[in-house]
C-alpha positions as CSV (number, residue, x, y, z in Angstrom):
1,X,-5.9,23.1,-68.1
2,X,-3.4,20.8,-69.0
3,X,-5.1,19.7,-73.1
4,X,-3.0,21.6,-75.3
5,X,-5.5,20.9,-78.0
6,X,-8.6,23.0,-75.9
7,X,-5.7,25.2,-74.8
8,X,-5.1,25.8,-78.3
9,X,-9.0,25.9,-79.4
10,X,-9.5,28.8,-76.5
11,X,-7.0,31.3,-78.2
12,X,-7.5,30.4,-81.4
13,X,-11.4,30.9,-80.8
14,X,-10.5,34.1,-79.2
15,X,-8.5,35.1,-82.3
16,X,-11.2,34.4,-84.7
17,X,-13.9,36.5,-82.9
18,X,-11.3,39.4,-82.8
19,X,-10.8,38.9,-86.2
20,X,-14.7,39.1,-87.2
21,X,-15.0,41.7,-84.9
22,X,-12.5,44.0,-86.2
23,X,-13.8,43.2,-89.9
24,X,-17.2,44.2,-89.0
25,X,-16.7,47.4,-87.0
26,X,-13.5,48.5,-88.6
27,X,-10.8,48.7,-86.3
28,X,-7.4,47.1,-86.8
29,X,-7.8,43.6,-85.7
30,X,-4.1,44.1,-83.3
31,X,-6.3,46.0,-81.6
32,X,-9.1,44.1,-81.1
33,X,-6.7,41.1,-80.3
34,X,-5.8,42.8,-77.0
35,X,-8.8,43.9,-75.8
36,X,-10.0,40.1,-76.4
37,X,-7.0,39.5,-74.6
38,X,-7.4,41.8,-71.7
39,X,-10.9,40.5,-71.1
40,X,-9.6,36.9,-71.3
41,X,-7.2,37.3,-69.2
42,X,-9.2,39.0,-66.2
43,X,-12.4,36.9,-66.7
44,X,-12.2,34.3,-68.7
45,X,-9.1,32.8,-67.0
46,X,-6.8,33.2,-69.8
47,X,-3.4,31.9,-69.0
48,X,-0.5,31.5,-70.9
49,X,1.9,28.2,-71.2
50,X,5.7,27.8,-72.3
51,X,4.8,26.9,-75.8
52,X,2.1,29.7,-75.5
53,X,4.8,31.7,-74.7
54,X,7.1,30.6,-77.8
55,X,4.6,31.6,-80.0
56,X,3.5,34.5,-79.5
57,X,7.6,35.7,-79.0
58,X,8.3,34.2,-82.2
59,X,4.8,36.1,-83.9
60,X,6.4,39.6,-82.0
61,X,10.1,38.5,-83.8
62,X,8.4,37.5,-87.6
63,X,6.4,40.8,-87.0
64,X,9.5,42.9,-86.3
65,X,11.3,41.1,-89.7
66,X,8.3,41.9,-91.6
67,X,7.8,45.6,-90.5
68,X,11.8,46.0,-91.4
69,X,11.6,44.3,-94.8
70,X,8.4,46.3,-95.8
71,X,11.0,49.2,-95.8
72,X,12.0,49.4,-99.5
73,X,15.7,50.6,-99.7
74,X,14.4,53.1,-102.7
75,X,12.1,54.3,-100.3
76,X,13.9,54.6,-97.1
77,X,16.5,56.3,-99.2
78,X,13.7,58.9,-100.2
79,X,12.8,59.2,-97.2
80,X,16.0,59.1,-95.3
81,X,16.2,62.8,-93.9
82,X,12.6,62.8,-92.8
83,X,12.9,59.3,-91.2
84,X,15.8,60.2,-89.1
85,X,14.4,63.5,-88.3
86,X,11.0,62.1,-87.0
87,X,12.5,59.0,-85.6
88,X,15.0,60.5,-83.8
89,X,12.5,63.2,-82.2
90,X,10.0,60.7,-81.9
91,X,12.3,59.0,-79.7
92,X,14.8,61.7,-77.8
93,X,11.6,63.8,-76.4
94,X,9.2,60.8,-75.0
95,X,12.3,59.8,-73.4
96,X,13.5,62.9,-71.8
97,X,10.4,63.9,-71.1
98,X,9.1,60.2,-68.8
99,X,12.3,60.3,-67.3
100,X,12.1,64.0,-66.0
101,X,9.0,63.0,-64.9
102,X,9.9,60.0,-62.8
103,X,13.4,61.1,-61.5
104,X,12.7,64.8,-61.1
105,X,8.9,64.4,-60.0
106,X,8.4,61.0,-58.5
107,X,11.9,60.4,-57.1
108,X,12.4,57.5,-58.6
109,X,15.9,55.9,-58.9
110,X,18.4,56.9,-61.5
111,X,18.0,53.1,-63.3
112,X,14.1,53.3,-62.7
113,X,13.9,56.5,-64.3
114,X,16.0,55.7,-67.5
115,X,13.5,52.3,-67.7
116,X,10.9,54.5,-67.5
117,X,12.3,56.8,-70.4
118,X,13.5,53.9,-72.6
119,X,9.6,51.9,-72.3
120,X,7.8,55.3,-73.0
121,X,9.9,56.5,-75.8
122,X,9.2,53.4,-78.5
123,X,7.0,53.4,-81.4
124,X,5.0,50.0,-81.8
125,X,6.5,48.0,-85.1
126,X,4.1,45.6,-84.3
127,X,0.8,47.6,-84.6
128,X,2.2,50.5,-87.0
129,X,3.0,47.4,-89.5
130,X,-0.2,45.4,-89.1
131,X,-2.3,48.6,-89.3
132,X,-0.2,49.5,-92.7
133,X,-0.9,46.1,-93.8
134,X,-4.4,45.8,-92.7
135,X,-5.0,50.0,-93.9
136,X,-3.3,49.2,-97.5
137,X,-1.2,52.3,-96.9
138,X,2.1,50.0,-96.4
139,X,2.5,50.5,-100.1
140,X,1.9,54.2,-100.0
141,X,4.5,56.7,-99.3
142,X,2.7,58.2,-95.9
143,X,3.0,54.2,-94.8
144,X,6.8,54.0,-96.4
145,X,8.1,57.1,-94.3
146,X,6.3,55.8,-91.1
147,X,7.5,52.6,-91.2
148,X,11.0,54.1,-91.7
149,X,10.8,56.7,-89.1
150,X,9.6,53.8,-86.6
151,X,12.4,52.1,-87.1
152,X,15.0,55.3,-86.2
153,X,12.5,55.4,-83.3
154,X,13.1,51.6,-82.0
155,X,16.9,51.7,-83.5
156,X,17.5,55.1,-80.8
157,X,15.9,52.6,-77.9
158,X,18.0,49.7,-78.8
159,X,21.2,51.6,-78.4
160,X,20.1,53.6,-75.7
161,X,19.0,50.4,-74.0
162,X,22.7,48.7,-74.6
163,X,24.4,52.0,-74.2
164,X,23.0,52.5,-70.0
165,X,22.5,48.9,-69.0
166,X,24.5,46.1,-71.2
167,X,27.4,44.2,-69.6
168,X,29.9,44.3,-72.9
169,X,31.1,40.9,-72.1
170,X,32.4,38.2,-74.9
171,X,29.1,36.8,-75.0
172,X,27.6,40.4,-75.9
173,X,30.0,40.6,-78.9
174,X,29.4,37.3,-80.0
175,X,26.2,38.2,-81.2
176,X,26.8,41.3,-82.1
177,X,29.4,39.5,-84.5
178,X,26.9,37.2,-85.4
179,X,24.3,39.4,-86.4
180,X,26.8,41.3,-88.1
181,X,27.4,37.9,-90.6
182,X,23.8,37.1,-90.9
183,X,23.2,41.0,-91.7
184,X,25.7,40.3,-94.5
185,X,25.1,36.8,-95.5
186,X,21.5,36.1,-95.4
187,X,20.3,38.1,-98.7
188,X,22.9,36.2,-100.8
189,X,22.0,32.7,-99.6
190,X,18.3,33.6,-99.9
191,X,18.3,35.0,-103.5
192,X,20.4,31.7,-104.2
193,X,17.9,29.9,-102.7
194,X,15.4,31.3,-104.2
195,X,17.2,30.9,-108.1
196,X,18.1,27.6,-107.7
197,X,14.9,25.7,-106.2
198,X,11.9,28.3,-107.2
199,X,8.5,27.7,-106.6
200,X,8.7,24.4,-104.4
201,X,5.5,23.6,-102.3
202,X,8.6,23.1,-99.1
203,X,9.1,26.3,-99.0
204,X,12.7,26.5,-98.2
205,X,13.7,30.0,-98.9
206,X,10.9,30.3,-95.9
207,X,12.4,27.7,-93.7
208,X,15.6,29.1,-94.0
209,X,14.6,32.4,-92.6
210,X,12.8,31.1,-89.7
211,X,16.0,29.3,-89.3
212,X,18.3,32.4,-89.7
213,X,15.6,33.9,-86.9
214,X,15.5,31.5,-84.2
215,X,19.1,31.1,-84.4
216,X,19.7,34.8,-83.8
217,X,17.1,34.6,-81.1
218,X,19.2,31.8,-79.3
219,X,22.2,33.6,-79.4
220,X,20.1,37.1,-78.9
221,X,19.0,34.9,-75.1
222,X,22.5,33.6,-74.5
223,X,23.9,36.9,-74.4
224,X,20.9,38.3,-72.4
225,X,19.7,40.3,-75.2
226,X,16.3,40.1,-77.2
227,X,15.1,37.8,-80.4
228,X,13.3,41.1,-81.8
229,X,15.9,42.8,-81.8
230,X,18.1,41.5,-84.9
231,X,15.3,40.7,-86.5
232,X,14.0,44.4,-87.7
233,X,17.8,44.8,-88.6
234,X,17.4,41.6,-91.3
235,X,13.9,42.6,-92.4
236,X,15.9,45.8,-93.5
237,X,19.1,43.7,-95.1
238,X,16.5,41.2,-97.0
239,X,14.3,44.3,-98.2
240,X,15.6,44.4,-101.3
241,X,14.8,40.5,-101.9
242,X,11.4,40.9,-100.6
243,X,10.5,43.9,-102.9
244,X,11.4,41.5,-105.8
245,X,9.1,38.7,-104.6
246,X,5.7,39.8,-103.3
247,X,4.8,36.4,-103.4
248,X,7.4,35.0,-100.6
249,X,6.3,38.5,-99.2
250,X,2.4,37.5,-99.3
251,X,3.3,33.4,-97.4
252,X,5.5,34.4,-94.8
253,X,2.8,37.3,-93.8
254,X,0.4,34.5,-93.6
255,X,1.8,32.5,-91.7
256,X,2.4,35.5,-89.1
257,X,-1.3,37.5,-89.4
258,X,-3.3,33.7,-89.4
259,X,-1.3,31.6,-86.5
260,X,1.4,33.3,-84.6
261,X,1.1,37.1,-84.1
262,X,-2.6,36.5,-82.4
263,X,-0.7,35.1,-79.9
264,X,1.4,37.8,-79.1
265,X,-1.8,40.5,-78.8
266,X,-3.8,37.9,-77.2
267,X,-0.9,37.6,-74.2
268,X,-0.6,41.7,-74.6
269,X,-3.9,42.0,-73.4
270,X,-4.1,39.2,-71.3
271,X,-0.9,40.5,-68.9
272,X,-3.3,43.8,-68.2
273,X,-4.2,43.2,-64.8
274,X,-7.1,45.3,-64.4
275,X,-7.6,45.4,-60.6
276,X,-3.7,46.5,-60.4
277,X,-4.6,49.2,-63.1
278,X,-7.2,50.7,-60.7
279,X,-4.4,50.4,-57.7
280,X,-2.2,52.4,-60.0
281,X,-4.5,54.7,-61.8
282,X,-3.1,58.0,-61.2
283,X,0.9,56.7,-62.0
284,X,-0.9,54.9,-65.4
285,X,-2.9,58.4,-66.2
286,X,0.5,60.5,-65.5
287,X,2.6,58.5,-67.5
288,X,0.3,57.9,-70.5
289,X,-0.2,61.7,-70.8
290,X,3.6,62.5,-70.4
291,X,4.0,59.9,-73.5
292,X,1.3,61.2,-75.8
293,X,2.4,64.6,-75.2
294,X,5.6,64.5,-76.0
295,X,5.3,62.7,-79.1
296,X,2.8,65.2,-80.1
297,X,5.2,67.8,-79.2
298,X,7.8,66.5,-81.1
299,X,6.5,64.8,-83.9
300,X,3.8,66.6,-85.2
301,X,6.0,69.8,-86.3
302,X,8.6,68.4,-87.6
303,X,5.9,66.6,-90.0
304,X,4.6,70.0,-90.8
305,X,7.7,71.3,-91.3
306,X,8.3,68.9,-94.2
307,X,5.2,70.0,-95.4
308,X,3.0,66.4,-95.1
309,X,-0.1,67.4,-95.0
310,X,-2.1,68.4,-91.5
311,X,-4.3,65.1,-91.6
312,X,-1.1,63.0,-92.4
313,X,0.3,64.6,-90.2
314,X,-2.4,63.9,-87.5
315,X,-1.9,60.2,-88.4
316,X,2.0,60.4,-88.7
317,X,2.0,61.5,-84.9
318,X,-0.9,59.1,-83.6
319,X,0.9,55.9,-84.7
320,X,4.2,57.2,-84.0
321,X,3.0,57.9,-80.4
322,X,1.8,53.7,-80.1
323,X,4.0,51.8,-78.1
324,X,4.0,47.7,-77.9
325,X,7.0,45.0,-78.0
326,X,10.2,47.5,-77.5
327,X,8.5,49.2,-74.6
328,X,7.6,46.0,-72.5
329,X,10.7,44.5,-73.5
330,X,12.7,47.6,-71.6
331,X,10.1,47.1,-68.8
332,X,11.0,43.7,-68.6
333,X,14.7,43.8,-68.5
334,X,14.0,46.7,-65.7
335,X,12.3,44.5,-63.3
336,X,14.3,41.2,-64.5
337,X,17.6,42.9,-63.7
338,X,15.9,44.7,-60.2
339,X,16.0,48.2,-61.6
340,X,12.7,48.6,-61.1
341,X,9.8,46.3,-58.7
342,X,6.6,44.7,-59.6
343,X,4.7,47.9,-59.0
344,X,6.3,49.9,-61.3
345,X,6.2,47.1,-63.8
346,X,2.7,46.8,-64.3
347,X,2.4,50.5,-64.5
348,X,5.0,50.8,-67.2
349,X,3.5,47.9,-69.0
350,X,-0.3,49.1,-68.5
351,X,1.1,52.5,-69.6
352,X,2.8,51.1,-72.8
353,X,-0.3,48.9,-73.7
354,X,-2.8,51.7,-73.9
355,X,-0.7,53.8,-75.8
356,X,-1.0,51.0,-78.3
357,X,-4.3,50.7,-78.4
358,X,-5.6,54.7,-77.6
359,X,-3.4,56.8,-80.2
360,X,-4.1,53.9,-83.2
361,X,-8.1,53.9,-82.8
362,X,-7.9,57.5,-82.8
363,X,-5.4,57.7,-86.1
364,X,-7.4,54.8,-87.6
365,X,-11.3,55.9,-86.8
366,X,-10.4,60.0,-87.2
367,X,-7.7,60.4,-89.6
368,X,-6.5,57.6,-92.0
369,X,-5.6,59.0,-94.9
370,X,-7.2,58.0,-98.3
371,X,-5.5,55.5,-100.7
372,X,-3.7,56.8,-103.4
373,X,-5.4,55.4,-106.9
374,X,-7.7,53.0,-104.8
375,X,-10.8,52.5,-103.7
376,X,-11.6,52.9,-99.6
377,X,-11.6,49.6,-98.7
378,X,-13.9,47.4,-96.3
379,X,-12.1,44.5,-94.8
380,X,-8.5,43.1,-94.8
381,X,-8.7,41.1,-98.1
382,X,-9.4,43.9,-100.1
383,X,-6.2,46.0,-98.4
384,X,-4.4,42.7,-99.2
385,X,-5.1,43.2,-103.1
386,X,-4.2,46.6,-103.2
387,X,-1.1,46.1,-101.1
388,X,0.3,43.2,-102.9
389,X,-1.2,44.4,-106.7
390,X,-1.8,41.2,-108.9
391,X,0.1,38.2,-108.1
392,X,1.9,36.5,-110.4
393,X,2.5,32.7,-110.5
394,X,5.4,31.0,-109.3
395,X,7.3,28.7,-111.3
396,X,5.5,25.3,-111.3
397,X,8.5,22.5,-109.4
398,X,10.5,20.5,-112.2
């Protein structure tokens, strides 16, 4: 179809009925977006275009800022000893235990089998961050100390990725350089920004971070790296700003939940190939098991053993088992660079789809755990309210 406009209309329409869907039977709407997605994209011939594809990598990059600068540096401080210890188990054993698998069972190749490792060892910013949002626990500890531990879990994949497979060329340290300054730069010019023009209907202090963004992401694609991948970094350097204006906080996530990150779920879904699942059933089943296992077997002691509770602890090791934008992205680099083919593709990527949709409607239908001084809640407003507290007014423009 070559209208952009009914283009447009068809996702959008599939986002809203995802959206009223999750609201009525519970279930986070990520969810829901890419099982819309799935069924669009096997019968309801839902196809993706470049600008398509722009958006929905730009929803997975806001996304990944967002998820980073939720993490209050109070709170990741508290948390700092349990975050690394979960994180870093959360990611060493899924990946040890999916590459035994493939090299030592299946025969794969030594680069195949470190793919393999790296897709299945992530934890899914993406849905563990709309699920806090959506939940209301993002401004609970349980939701603090996930989000935190998630990112030692994506952080271990990241360097492992770069460790094995990048080519340190100039290009490489370029934008490792560049990151580096916007790391460092970014939160003064925003909180100047955000002193010496407050409360303008142009929203600049927003524009300039979509700007500080996309620019990475250029340079992130120039030097064959990913967009998402200095962008959890800046959430974390701009936390502190965002913790001091929920407001800014409340737009930007508004402009991710309402237009661009149904994109990215909707394509999720829609690259599931469900004949090709059948084909590789067995591999899928194999893999999927391996993954949830060894997060278990990892993750759900050391949660006990800082004595979080057994339910929390339940939930704890369901989301941290979920697996979304880091674990395609190492799929894709596999197959982009030949490491692995297209068969082994779709298998990781089937593999790394279901484990963010099985493990989170589990944790979300069995064992969410109960607001802290709130009511439950029933829909995403309400979680909205008792995330963000009362908001206050911004300066009216001079």
């Amino acid at each position: 179809m070559d209208n952009a406009n009914l283009v447009a209309a068809l996702w959008i329409g599939l986002a809203l009925v995802a959206s009223l869907v999750s609201i009525r039977i519970g279930i986070s709407v990520a969810l829901i977006e890419i099982a819309v997605g799935i069924v669009g994209g096997n019968f309801l011939g839902l196809a993706t275009t470049p600008w398509i594809d722009f958006l929905a990598a730009f929803g997975a990059v806001l996304l990944t800022f967002l998820a980073g600068a939720e993490i209050d540096p109070v709170s990741l401080r508290r948390h700092l000893r349990k975050s690394l210890v979960i994180g870093g188990i959360s990611f060493a054993i899924p990946f040890a235990a999916a590459f035994a698998v493939a090299y030592f069972a299946l025969g794969w190749t030594l680069a195949a089998s470190e793919i393999a490792g790296l897709a299945l060892s992530t934890t899914s910013v993406a849905v563990v961050y709309a699920v806090m949002i959506e939940s209301g626990l993002a401004d609970q500890e349980i939701g603090k100390l996930i989000l935190a531990a998630c990112f030692v879990t994506d952080l271990g994949t990241v360097l492992f990725l770069g460790i094995l497979f990048a080519n340190f060329d100039p290009l490489l340290v370029a934008f490792a350089v560049s990151t580096a300054l916007a790391v460092f730069l970014a939160p003064r010019a925003m909180r100047a920004l955000i002193h010496r023009v407050p409360g303008r209907v142009s929203e600049p202090e927003i524009k300039l971070l979509f700007l500080i963004l996309l620019a990475l992401g250029g340079f992130a694609q120039v030097a064959g790296s990913e967009a998402v991948l200095p962008a959890y970094i800046l959430g974390l350097a701009l936390a502190g700003v965002f913790v001091t204006d929920r407001v800014l906080v409340n737009r930007v996530r508004a402009t991710a939940f309402s237009l661009l990150t149904p994109f990215y779920f909707l394509k999720a879904g829609s690259l599931v190939s469900l004949p090709a699942v059948v084909a590789g059933a067995g591999l899928i089943a194999l893999f999927l098991g391996v993954k949830l296992v060894a997060k278990a077997v990892g993750v759900w002691p050391a949660a006990r053993a800082f004595g979080i509770a057994r339910r929390d602890a339940n939930y704890l090791t369901l989301l941290m088992s979920t697996g979304l934008t880091f674990g395609t992205i190492a799929a894709l680099f596999g197959f982009t660079h030949g490491y692995i083919d297209q068969a082994t593709y779709t298998v990781l990527v089937t593999v790394v789809i279901l484990s963010a949709v099985v493990p989170t409607l589990i944790a979300t239908t069995f064992f969410e755990p109960t607001l802290v001084g709130s009511e439950a809640i029933e829909d995403f407003e309400a979680a909205e309210e008792i995330d963000l507290g009362p908001r206050e007014p911004r300066r009216a423009q001079t």
